[in-house]
C-alpha positions as CSV (number, residue, x, y, z in Angstrom):
1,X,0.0,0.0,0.0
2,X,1.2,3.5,-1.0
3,X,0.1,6.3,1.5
4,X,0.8,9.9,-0.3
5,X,0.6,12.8,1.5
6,X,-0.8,15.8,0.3
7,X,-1.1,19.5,1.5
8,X,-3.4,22.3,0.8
9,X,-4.4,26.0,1.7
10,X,-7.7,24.6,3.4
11,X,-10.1,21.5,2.5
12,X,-12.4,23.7,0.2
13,X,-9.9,24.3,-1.9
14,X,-8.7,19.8,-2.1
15,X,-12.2,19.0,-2.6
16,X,-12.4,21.2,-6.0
17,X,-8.7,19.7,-6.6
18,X,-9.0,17.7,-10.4
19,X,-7.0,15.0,-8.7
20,X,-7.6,15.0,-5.1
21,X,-11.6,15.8,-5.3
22,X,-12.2,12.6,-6.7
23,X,-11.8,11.1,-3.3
24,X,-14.5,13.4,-2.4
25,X,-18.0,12.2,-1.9
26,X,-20.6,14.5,-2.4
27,X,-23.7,14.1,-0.3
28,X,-26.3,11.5,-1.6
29,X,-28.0,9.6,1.0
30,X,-25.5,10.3,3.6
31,X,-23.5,13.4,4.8
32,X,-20.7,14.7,2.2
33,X,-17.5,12.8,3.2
34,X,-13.5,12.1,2.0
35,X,-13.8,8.0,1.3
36,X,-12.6,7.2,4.5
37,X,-11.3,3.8,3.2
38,X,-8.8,5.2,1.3
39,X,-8.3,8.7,3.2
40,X,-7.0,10.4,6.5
41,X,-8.5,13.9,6.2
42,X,-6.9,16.9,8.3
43,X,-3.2,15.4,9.1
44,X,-1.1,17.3,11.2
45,X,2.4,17.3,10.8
46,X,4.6,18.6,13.8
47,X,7.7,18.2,14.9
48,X,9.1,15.3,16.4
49,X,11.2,17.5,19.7
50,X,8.4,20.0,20.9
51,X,4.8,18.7,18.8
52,X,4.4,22.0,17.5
53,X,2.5,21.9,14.1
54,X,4.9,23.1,11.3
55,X,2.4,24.1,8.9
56,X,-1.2,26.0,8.7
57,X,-2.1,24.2,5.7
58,X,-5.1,21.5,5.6
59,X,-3.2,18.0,5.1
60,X,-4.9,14.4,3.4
61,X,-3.3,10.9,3.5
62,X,-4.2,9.1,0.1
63,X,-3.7,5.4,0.4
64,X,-3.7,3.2,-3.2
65,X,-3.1,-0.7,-3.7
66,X,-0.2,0.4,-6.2
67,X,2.1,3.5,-7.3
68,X,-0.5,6.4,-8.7
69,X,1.4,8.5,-11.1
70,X,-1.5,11.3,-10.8
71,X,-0.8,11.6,-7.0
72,X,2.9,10.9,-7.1
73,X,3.4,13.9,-9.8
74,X,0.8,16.3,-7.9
75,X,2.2,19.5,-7.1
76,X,1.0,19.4,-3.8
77,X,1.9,15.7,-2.9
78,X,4.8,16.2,-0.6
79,X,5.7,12.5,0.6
80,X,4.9,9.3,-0.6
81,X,5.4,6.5,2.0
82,X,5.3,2.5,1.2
83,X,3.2,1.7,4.5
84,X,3.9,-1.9,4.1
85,X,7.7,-2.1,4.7
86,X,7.6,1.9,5.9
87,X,10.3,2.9,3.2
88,X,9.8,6.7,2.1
89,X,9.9,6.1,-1.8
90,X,9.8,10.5,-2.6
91,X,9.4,13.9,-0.1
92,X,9.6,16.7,-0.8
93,X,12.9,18.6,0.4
94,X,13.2,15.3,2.8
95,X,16.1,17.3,5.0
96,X,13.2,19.5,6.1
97,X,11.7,16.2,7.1
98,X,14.3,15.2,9.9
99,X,12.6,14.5,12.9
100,X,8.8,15.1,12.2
101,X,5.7,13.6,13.1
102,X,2.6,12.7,10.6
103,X,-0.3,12.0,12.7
104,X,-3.3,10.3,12.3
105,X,-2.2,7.0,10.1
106,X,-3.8,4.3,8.5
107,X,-3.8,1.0,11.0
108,X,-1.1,-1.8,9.9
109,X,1.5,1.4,8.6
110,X,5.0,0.0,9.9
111,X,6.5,3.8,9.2
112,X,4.9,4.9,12.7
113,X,4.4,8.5,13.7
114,X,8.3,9.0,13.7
115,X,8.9,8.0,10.0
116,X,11.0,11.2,8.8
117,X,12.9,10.7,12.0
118,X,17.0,10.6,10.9
């Protein structure tokens, strides 16, 4: 499983996202919703030493059975994490990434909360 982390200006603005909408559901019979099989809405990143978030932006976890080329090339995916074996595959300026914390994660990822840790 690949999870690929994305991050946007605010939710409105993911949900009208060519790309990333398409995970949106718009209300039918239920509530308007992400598809919360395949999605972690609202992610916070912070760091690792103090748990201070290091970014205002809205985050989403994107998880697919195999590499997604739409995702992996989107300007605002900024990591892309194999949750099976917890191997960053691509992030974004991954020094900035030393010793940061993603939270919440799918259950079964193996990369843990501590995954950009050096």
């Amino acid at each position: 499983m690949i999870d690929y982390l994305l991050s946007f200006a605010d939710e409105p603005t993911a949900r009208t996202d060519a790309v990333v909408g398409a995970f949106w559901m718009p209300a039918t019979d239920v509530p308007a919703t992400w598809r919360l099989d395949l999605c972690i809405p609202n992610v916070q990143i912070n760091t690792a030493s103090t748990g201070v978030a290091i970014n205002s932006n809205w985050n989403i976890i994107i998880a697919q059975l195999t590499p997604n080329a739409a995702l992996r090339t989107h300007p605002r995916t900024i990591a892309w994490i194999n949750r099976d074996t917890g191997q960053i595959i691509s992030a974004t300026a991954l020094g900035l990434w030393r010793a940061r914390q993603v939270f919440p994660l799918f259950a079964g990822a193996t990369y843990g909360p501590s995954v950009f840790s050096a």
